[in-house]
N, C-alpha and C positions, 0 to 999 in steps of 0.2 A: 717198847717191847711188851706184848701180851705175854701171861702165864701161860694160856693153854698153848700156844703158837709155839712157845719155847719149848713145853714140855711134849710136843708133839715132834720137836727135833730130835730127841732123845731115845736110844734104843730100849728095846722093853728091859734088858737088865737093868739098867741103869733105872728104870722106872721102878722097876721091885724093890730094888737097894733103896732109892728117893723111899717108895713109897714107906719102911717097915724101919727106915728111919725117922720119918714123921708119924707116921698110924700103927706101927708095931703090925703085932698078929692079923689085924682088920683086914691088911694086903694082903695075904699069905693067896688066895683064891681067888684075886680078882683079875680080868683080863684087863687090855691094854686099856679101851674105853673108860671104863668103872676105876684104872688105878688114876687116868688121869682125872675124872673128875673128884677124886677122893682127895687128893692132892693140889685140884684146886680149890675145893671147899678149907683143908684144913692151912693151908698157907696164906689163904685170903684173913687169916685170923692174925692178929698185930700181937696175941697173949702168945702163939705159936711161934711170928717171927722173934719174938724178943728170945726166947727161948733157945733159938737156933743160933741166935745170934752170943747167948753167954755161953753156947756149948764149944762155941771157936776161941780159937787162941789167939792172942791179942793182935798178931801179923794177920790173920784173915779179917777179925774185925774192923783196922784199921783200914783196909784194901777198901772194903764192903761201903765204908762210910766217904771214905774219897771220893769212891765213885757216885755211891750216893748224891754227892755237893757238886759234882761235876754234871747233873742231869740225868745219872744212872743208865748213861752208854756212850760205851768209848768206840771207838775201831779199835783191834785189838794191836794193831802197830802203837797206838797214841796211847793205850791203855800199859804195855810194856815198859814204856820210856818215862810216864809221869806215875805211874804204880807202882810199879816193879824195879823202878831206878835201871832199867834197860835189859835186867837178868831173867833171860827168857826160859830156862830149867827150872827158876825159883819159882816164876809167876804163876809155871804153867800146874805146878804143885798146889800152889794155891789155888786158883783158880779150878782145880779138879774136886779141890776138897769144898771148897764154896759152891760147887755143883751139886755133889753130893748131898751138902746141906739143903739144898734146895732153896740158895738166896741169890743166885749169880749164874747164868748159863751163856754158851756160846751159839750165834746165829750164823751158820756157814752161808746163807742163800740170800740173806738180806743187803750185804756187803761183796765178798770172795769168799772161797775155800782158803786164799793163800791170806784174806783179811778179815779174819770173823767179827762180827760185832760181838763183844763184850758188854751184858747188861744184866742190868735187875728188871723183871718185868714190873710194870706200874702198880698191879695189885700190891706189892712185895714193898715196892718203892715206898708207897703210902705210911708204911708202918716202920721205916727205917728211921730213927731218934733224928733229928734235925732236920729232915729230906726235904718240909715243906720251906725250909727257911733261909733254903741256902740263898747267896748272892753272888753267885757264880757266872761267866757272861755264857757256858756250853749251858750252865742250867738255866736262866734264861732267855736262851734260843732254842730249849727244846718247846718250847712251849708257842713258839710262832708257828705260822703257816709254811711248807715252802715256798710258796709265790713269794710271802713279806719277805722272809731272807734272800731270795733272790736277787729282789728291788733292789735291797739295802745292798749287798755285795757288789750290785752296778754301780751303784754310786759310789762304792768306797774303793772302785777301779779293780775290784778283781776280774781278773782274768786269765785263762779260760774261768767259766764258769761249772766246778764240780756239779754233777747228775746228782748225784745221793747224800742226803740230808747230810749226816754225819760227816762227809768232807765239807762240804758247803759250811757246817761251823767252824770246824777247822780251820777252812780259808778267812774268814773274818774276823773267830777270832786273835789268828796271826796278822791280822794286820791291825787292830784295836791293842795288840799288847808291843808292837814293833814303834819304834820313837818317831823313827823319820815318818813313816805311812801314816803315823796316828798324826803328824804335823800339819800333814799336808792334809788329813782330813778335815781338823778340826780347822784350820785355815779357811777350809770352803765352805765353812758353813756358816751363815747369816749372823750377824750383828749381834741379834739376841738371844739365840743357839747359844751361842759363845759365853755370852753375860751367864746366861741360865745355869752351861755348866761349872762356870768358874764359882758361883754363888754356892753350888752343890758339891763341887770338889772341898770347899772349906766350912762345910757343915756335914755331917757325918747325917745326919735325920733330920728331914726338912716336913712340916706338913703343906700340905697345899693352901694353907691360910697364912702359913708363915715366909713362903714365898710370893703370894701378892701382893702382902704387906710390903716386904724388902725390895720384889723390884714392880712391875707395873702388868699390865693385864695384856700387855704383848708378849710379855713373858711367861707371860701365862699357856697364851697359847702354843708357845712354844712347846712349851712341857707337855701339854696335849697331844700335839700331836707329836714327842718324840717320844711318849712313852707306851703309845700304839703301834708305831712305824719304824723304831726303833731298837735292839737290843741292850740298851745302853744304863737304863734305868729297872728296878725290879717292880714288872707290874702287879696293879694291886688286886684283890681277888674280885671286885666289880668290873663291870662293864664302861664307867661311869667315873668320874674323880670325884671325891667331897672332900668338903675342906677340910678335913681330920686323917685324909688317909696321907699313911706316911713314904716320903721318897725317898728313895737309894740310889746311888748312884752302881753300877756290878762292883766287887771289891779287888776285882783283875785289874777293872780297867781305871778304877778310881789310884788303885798304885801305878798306873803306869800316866795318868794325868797328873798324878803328884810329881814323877820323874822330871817329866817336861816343864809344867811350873816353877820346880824347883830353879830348871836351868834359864827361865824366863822373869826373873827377878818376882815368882809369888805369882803370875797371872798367865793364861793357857797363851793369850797373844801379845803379852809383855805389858809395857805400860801404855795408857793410852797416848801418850804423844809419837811414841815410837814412828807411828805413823806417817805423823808428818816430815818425819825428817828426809823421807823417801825422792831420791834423786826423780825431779823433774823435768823433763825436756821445754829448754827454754822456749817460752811463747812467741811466735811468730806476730801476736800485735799486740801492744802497750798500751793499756792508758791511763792517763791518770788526772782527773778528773778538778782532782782538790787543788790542782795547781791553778786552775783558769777560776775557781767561784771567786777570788776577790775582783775580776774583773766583772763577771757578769753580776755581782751585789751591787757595783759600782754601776751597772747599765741596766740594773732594775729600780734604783735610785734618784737614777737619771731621768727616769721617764715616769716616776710617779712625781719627779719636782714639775716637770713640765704637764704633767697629763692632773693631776690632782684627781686620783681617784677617788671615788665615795668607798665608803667606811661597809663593810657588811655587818647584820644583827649581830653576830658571834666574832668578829674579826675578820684579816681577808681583804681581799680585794674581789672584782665581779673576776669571774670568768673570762669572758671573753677580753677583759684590758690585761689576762695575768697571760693570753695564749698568745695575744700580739707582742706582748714586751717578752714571753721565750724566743719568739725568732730570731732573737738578736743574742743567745745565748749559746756561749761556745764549747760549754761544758758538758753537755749532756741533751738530748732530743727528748727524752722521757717527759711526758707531761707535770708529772708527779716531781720533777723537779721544779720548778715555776713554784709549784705550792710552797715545800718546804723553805725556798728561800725566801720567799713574803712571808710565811710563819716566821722563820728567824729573825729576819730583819725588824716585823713587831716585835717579837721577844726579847731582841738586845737593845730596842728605842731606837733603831736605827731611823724608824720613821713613828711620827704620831697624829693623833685625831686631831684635827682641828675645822667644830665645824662639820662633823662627819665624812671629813676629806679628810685621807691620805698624804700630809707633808714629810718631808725632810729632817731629821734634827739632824743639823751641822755639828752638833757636840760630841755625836758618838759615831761621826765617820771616819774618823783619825783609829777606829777599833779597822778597818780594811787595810793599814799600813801596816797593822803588825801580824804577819802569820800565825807567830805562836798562839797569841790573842786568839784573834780568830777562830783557830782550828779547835780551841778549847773553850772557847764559846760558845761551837758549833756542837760540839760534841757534848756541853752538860744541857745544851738545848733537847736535843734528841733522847737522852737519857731519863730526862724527864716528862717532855710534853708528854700530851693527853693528846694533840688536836692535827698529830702526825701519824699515820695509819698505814703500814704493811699489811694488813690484811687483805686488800682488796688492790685493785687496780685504781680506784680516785682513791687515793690512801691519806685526804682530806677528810673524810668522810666519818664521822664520828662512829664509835661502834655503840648500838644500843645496849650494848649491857657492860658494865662496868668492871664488873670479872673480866673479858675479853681486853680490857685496859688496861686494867693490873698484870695480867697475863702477857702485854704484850712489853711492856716496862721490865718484868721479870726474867723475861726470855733475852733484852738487850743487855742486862747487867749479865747471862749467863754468857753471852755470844764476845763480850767486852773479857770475861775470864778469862775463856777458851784463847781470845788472841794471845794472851800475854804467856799462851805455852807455845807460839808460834817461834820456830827458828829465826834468829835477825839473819837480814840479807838471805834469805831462802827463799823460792817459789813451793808454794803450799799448794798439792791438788787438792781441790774444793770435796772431790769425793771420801777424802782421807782428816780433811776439816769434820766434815760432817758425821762422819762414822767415832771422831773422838768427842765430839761434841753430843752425841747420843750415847756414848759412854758417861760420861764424865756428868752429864746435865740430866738430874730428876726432869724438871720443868720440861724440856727441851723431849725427853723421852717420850715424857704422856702425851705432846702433841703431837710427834710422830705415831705416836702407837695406841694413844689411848679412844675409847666412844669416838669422840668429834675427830678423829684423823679419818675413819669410815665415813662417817655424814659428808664428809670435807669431797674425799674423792666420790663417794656417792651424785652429789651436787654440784661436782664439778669445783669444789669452793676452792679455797685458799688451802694447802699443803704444808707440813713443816718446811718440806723441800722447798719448796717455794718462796718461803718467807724466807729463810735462809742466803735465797741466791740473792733477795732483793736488799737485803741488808749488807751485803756485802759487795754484790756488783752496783752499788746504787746509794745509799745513804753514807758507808762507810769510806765509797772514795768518792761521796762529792767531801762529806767532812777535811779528808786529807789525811784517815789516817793508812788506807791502803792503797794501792794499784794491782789495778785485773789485767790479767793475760787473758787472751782470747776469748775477749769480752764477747762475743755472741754466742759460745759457747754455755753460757751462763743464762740462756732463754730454753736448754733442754732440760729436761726432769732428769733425777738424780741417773736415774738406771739407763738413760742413753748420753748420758755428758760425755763427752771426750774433751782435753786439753783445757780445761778449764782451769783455773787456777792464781792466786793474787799473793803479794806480798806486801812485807808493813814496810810503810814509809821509815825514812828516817824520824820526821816527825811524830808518825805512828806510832815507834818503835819507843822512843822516847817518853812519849807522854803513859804508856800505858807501861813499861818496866820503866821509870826512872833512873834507879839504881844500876841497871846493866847496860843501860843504852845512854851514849853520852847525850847531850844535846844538840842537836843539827845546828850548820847555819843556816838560819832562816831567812831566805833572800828576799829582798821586799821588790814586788813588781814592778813599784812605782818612784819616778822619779820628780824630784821638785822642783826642779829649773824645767822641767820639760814644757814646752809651748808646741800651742797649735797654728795652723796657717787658714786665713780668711784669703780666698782667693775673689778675684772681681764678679766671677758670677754668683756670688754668693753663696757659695761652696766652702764649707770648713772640713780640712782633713787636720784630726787628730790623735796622737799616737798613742800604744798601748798604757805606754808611760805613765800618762798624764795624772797628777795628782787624782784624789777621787772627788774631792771637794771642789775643782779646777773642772773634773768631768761632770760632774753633777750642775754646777751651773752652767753647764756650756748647753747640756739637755734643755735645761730650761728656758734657754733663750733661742732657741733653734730647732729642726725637727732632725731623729736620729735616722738615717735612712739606711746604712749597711753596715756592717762590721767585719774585714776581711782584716789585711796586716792594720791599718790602720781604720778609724770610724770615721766615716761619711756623714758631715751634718748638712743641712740644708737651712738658710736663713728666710724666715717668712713674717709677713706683715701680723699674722696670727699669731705668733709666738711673742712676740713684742706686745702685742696687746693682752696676752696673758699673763707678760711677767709685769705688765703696766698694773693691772689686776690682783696682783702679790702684790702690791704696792713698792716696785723696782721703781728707781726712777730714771732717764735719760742719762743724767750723770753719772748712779750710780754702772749701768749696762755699757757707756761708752766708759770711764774706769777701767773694769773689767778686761773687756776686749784687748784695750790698748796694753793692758799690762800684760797679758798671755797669751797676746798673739805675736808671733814670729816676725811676721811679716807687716806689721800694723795694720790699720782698720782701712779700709777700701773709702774711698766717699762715696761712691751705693748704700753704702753700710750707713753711714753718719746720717745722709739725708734718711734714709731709710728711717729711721730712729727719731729725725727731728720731726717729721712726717706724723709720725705716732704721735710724739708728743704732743704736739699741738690738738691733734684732732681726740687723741684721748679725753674722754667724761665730758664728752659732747652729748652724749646719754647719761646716764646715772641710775642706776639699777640699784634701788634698795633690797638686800636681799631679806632680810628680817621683814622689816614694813609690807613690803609686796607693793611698792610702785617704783616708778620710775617718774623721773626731775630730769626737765630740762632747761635751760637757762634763757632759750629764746620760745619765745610761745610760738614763733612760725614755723620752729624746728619739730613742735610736738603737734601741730599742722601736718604740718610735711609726713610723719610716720602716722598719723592715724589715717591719709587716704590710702595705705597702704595696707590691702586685702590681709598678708602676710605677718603683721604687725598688729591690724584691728583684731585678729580671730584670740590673741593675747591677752588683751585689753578687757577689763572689766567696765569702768569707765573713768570718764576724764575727772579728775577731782578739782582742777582748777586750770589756769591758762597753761601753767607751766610742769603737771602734775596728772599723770596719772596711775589709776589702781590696776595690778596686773589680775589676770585672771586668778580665782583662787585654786582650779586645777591646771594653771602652770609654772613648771618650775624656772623660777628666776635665771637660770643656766641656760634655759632652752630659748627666751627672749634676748637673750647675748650671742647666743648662738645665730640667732636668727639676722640681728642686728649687724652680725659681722660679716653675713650672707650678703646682705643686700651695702655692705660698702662703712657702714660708723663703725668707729670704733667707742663700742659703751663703756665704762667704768663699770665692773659689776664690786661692789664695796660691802664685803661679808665682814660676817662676824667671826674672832676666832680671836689664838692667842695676839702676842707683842711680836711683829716682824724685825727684822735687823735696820727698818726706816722707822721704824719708832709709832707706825699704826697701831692702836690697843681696839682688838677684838674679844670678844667674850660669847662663849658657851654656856647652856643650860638645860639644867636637868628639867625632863615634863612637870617632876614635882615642884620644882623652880621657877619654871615658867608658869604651873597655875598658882601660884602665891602672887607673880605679878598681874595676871587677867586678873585675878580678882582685885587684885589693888586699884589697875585702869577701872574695872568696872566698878568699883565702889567711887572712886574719884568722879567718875563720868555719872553717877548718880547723883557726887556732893554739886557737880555744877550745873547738874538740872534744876538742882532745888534750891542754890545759891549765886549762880552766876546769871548771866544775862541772855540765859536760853540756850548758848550753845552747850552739845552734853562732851565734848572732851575732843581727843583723839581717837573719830569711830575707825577711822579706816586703819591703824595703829592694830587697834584694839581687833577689830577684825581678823587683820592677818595674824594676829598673834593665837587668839583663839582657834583659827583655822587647822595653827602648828598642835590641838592638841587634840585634837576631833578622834586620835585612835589610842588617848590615852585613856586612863581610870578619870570619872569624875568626881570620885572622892575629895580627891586634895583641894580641887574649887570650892566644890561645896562647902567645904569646913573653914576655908579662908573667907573668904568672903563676910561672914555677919563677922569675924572678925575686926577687918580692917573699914566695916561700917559706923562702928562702934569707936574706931580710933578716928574716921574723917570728923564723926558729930564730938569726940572732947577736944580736937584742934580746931574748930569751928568755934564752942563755947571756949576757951582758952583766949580767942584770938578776940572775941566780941567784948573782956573781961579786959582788956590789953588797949595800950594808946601805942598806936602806930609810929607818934613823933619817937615814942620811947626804945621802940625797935629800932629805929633809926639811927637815933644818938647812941644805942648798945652799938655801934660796928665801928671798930677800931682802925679798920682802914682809910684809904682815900675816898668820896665819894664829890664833886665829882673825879671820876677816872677816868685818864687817858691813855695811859703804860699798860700795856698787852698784859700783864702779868697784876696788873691793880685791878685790870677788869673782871679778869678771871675770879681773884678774890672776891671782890664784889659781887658780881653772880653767886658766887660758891653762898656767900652771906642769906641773899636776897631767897636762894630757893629752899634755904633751912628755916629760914623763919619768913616765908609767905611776906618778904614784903613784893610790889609793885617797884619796877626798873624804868627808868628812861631811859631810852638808847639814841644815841647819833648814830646811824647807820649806811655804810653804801662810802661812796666818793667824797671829796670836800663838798658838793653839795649836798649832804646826805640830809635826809629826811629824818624826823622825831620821832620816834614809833614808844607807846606805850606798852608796856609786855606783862604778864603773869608770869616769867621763868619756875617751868618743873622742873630739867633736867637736864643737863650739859653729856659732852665728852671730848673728847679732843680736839674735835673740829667745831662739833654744831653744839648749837643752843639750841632746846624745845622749848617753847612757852607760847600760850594766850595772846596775840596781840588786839589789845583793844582799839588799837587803831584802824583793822583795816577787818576787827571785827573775825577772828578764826585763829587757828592752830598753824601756828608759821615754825619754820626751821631757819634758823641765822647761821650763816658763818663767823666761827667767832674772830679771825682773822681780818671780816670787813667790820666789825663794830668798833667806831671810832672814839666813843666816849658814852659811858655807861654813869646814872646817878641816881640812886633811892631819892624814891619819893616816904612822904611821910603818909600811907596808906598799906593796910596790907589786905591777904585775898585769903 
């Protein structure tokens, strides 16, 4: 209400009386014009209004200041009822004498004749003791636009929509001080609306530093824009928020939010689980995921015994061996499962390096029989890794920065909280999870709402939303500890999901509240009498059943081809020659069969097997050395006129020997070899198998400690032996194996172990050979497998010379230099035939020091 506007309502007496009670005499002569501008110079004076204001009596004062706090204009219906306690003779007395005064007038034309507005004009207002401070919700809505209040009235479902400002407050704020209306408002308003006012309902003065502090900078915005668009808060006298300015909530509405909290145990939407408790309609499709991973760990297990993957830089398997062995997976289609189960399966030693190949340990497959195991294996795996990634879609994929790692660790122990306020035996909608879990979860909040949530959708990236559905429709029930209802529903973004929804297993339920959830029976998939059926075509059907240790070797000696009620194995001349290769033997593979098959061994089967055996390490593949041995020279004939074979071949090192290429790998001439009809022996190194083969691994710093050792050696016998310089081709592949390491560790070994060849040289020249001789406690000559052994063992610690019986009863005499044995073979010098020979130590028939050493 303007002054002059008001005091232009005003008949001229009334103006004289106004004016000569504010101006005295000064009016007596002035006309209509002149008394109003007199009366608005001296009333625009705040020393005038106080004046006018100690001249009333405590009943108009107190009227004056109401209204004041109220925005300083009422309709005069609303002005009767909350002023005047309804007493329309009383007010109207008042109100005549507050005219008078010239602090209060009535607007017939702005409103009705039959509804005047009742106000203070703003000049007047200005000067009234508290006016500017009130926290009123009329007094801050007078200060909006009409358009804003409008907006805000749509939305808060008024309807009709009042014409003229003053009902239009009315209308709002009757529905802002009404419980039910003010429920259903606050109900519709966003997540962090909610959070924003509950935080400010329980702080009386908040500054805008001290609320970003307390909640996050989407909360922020919210305040932003509620306290422009809004009635709700008391805005501040900028344009602009800084962090010092202080916020209110109106002190109407802030009692009437305390009503309703109070009846909501302390919060505007109760407590955050409340939510979840909300009756679900049962999901039309079920799954549940966790149930089938001990079968497919068991059928990924299976086919790394058989497939023997290589080892990747970081761990892993290749790719494309991890997409062929999911097809046979019945737990899940997602790629990103394949990964996680090869992550676990390393994690728990289910399988290990040997050799930079992917095996089996049989010690820790007895963890797939027990669920509970299991599921709690699976679950402190995921809790912890690093090298398991929701973020992205290959969720393999390490994230470059290591906050983003922490982050995502922090956000699963918040997601592992939040279940454990989940109802047992309940379906939880997923939209109603996530809405308490952005309550409840700091972490969880800033990545929905903080900087990176923008970039996120900006860039199309990864989403809270998103990570959300993926840990729950995906990691959390292959684990076992959930099942999703209308699992494809759980591929839309939060704001169009429908019927999405999962509940905690009993296992789930279990392991994550102990105390309330008793323990499941945990049913074991697998049974131990179960056997499978070898049929004549060579066809193995085996059942779900089947132990996993029982499934596991059945892979490895067969190929897996489908998995529907039961698994389709297929028997091949190939898989026999690879498990020949693990060092399996005939006996051991016919064993087996016979014992776990149903229906016993076919004799397809048995020749099949004798077949193998025989022809098996008709090649010989050194995989360390880089050649290949074969035992008849027309056999290593026979494979060098072949194109396919020669392109291999480095060259021939002797009739029955030769060196493979140095760029190919040992694998791919076995591979080749099985192409064209032999079956080779390919004979690695790695650990002890369950046939008693000892293979050994080593580190590059390991292996150049030995090149150097070969290569000092092969210098001692340039310059001491009888011209041959050692084991070049040895020594070759070995060096080959270190072409992409550091050459440090060589170079530092070496004048080393030069220094040790030239004082075992002068030691030995200082030294009477009979007397090494007579030092050896043993038998010499030897004939007992196990005297010979000793004797060698003797003969290569202290450099003496061996004579060996070698070969059949008519074996031959061979004079040897022994360096170095192992289970089968002997390396040493033979002087006999003049070069670097390999014995079997199973054909050496009698072994005797001589009295010479080397």
């Amino acid at each position: 209400m303007k002054l002059r506007a008001a005091l232009s309502l005003q008949q001229i007496g009334a103006l004289k009386l106004l004016a000569q009670n504010v101006a005295g005499d000064e009016a007596a002569a002035l006309n209509r014009p002149a008394l109003m501008d007199l009366l608005c110079r001296r009333l625009a004076s705040s020393t005038v209004i106080e004046e006018r204001l100690r001249d009333l009596d405590k009943e108009g004062r107190t009227l004056v200041r109401k209204l004041a706090m109220e925005g300083g204009e009422l309709p005069y219906s609303i002005a009767v009822h909350e002023l005047g306690s309804g007493f329309h003779h009383r007010f109207d007395d008042i109100l005549k004498a507050l005219t008078v005064a010239g602090l209060v007038f009535s607007d017939n034309e702005s409103l009705s004749k039959d509804d005047p507005l009742v106000g203070i004009p703003e000049t007047i207002l200005k000067s009234i003791p508290d006016a500017n401070t009130t926290d009123r919700l009329r007094a801050i809505m007078s200060t909006f636009a009409l358009s804003q209040l409008r907006t805000f009235a749509e939305n808060l479902g008024v309807s009709p929509l009042p014409a003229k400002k003053p009902y239009l407050i009315e209308a709002i704020r009757e529905v802002l001080t009404d419980a039910d209306s003010l429920k259903d408002y606050i109900g519709s308003l966003p997540d962090d609306q909610r959070i924003l006012l509950d935080h400010c309902l329980s702080h009386d003065i908040q500054t805008v530093r001290e609320i970003r502090e307390a909640l996050t900078e989407g909360a922020l915005r919210s305040l932003d824009e509620m306290i422009w668009k809004t009635p709700l808060f008391i805005r501040p006298a900028k344009s602009r928020l800084g962090d010092e300015d202080e916020i209110r909530l109106a002190q109407d509405l802030r009692e009437s939010l305390g009503h309703m909290a109070k009846k909501q145990g302390g919060n505007l939407e109760g407590t955050p689980e409340q939510g979840l408790a909300e009756i679900v309609e049962m999901p039309e499709d079920i799954v549940s995921p966790g149930l089938l991973v001990p079968q497919d760990l068991t059928t990924l297990l299976g086919l790394i015994e058989r497939r023997r993957p290589r080892t990747l830089k970081h761990g892993g398997m290749p790719k494309g061996e991890l997409k062929e062995a999911g097809r046979f997976f019945k737990a899940d289609v997602d790629p990103g499962y394949s990964d996680f189960l090869m992550l676990f399966a390393e994690h728990a030693g289910l399988v290990k390096n040997v050799a930079n190949r992917w095996t089996v340990n049989f010690r820790k497959v007895r963890l797939l029989e027990d669920r509970a195991k299991l599921t709690n294996a699976l679950l402190d795996f995921w809790k912890t890794t690093d090298r398991w990634n929701e973020w992205a879609a290959d969720r393999t994929t390490a994230s470059p920065k290591k906050t983003r790692t922490d982050e995502m660790l922090t956000l699963r122990k918040e997601v592992l909280l939040a279940l454990g306020k989940c109802p047992m035996n309940h379906w939880v909608a997923y939209p109603q999870f996530y809405k308490m879990l952005h309550r409840i979860s700091p972490p969880f909040r800033e990545l929905a709402e903080g900087p990176a949530s923008g970039r996120a959708l900006a860039s199309r990236g990864t989403t809270a939303d998103e990570i959300l559905r993926r840990i729950l429709s995906s990691t959390l029930a292959w684990i076992g500890l959930v099942e999703i209802g209308n699992p494809g529903s759980f591929n839309r973004p939060l704001h169009t999901v429908e019927g999405a929804c999962f509940r905690l297993t009993p296992v789930g339920a279990h392991i994550i509240d102990s105390k309330n959830a008793p323990a499941p029976e945990f049913a074991i998939p697998f049974d131990s009498d179960a056997t499978f059926i070898i049929q004549p075509n060579l066809e193995i059907l085996a059942p779900p059943e089947l132990p996993p240790v029982d499934y596991i070797r059945l892979c490895g000696l067969s190929d897996l081809e489908s998995i529907d009620v039961v698994s389709h194995f297929l028997i091949r001349k190939e898989a026999f020659l690879d498990a020949f290769n693990r060092s399996s033997s005939a006996r051991t593979i016919r064993k087996f069969l016979e014992s776990r098959s149903a229906t016993g061994v076919p004799d397809m089967v048995k020749s099949l097997i004798s077949e193998c055996e025989d022809k098996h390490g008709e090649v010989k593949i050194k995989q360390a050395a880089g050649y290949m041995e074969v035992d008849d020279p027309n056999l290593l004939d026979e494979l060098l006129a072949q194109k396919q074979v020669a392109e291999l071949v480095d060259e021939r090192l002797s009739d029955k020997t030769a060196a493979i290429s140095a760029t190919v790998k040992p694998d791919a001439v076995a591979n080749t070899l099985s192409k064209l009809g032999y079956m080779p022996a390919l004979e690695t190194h790695g650990e002890a198998t369950d046939d008693g083969v000892v293979q050994l691994n080593f580190r590059a710093s390991d292996l150049s400690k030995i090149v150097a050792f070969l290569e000092s050696g092969a210098a001692f016998l340039s310059d001491y032996g009888n011209g041959e310089s050692g084991p070049t081709t040895l020594l070759r592949q070995l060096k080959r194996s270190l072409r992409r390491s550091p050459s440090e560790p060589l170079e530092k070994a070496r004048p080393k172990y030069d220094e040790a060849y030239q004082a075992a040289i002068n030691q030995i020249r200082e030294s009477d050979g009979r007397a090494v001789r007579n030092a050896f406690q043993g038998t010499s000559p030897a004939s007992d497998e196990k005297d010979i052994r000793s004797l060698i063992d003797y003969a290569i610690e202290n450099r003496v010379l061996v004579r060996l019986g070698y070969g059949d009863r008519n074996h031959q005499e061979r004079i040897v230099e022994p360096t170095s044995e192992d289970d089968q073979m002997l390396y040493a010098y033979c002087r006999s035939r003049k070069g670097d020979r390999v014995f079997r130590v199973d054909r050496i028939v009698q072994a005797d020091l001589t009295d010479e050493v080397f």
